[in-house]
N, C-alpha and C positions, 0 to 999 in steps of 0.2 A: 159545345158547338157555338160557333158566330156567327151571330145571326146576319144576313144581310139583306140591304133595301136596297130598291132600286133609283136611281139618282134625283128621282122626280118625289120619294119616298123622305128623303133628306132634310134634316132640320133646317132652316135659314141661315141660323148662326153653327149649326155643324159642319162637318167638310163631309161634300158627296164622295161615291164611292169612285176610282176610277174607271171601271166595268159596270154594266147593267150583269143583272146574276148572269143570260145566257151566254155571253162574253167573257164571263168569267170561269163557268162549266169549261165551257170550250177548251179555254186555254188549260184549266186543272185537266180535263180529259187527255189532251196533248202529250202533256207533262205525263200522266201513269202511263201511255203505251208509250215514249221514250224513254221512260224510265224500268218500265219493263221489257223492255229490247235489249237492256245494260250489257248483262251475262253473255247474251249471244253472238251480239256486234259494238262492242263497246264504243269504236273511234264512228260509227251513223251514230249511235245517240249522241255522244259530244257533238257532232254537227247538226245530227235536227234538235237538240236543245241548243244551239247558235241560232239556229234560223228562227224557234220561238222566240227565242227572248227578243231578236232583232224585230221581230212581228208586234212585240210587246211594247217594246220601245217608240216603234211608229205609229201605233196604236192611241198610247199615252202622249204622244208629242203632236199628233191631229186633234186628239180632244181640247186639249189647251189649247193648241190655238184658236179654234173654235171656241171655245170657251173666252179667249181675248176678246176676239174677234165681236162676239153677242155682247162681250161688256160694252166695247167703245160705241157700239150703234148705238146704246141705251143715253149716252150722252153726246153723242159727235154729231149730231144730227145735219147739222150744221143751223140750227135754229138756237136764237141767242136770246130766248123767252124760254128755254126750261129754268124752273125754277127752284130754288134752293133744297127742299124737300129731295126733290128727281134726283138734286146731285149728291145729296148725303145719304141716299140710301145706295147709287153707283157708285159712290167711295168703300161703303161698307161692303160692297158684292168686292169689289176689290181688293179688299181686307183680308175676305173669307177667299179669296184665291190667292192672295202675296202668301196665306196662311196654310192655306195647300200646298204650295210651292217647296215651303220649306220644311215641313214635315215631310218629304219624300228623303229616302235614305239610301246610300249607294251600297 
């Protein structure tokens, strides 16, 4: 079994989870009564397994930008006294997202 945390649960230098656990239920939940409807109505689960994953997709594509979005405030401020510190540890949260980014797999 794999364990999981919830995003606030996450190591610094680890990658957060994309779901909080109940996010994540949800969508597994989803997933077993379309997948258990297979036998009966085969061509609705191919399309309500279309509409989760579509669900999933803009789910995972609002967090990130969100998640941009909290990076650049952390330095965009428009104030030109943060200091060197502030911006090496918003390079490293940048880091830890370029690094999420690319660990997703199609």
């Amino acid at each position: 079994m794999v364990e999981q945390h919830a995003p606030a649960e996450a190591s610094s230098e680890g990658l957060e989870p994309l779901f909080e656990d109940e996010a994540a239920r949800t969508f597994r939940s989803r997933w077993q009564v379309i997948q258990g409807k297979f036998v009966d109505d085969p061509r609705d689960s191919v399309k309500q397994a279309d509409d989760l994953v579509a669900d999933i997709i803009k789910s995972v594509t609002m967090s990130f930008a969100d998640r941009r979005i909290g990076l650049e405030k952390q330095w965009n401020s428009g104030d030109n006294n943060i200091s060197t510190e502030d911006m090496r540890l918003a390079l490293k949260r940048y880091r830890s997202f370029f690094e999420r980014l690319l660990t997703l797999e199609s």
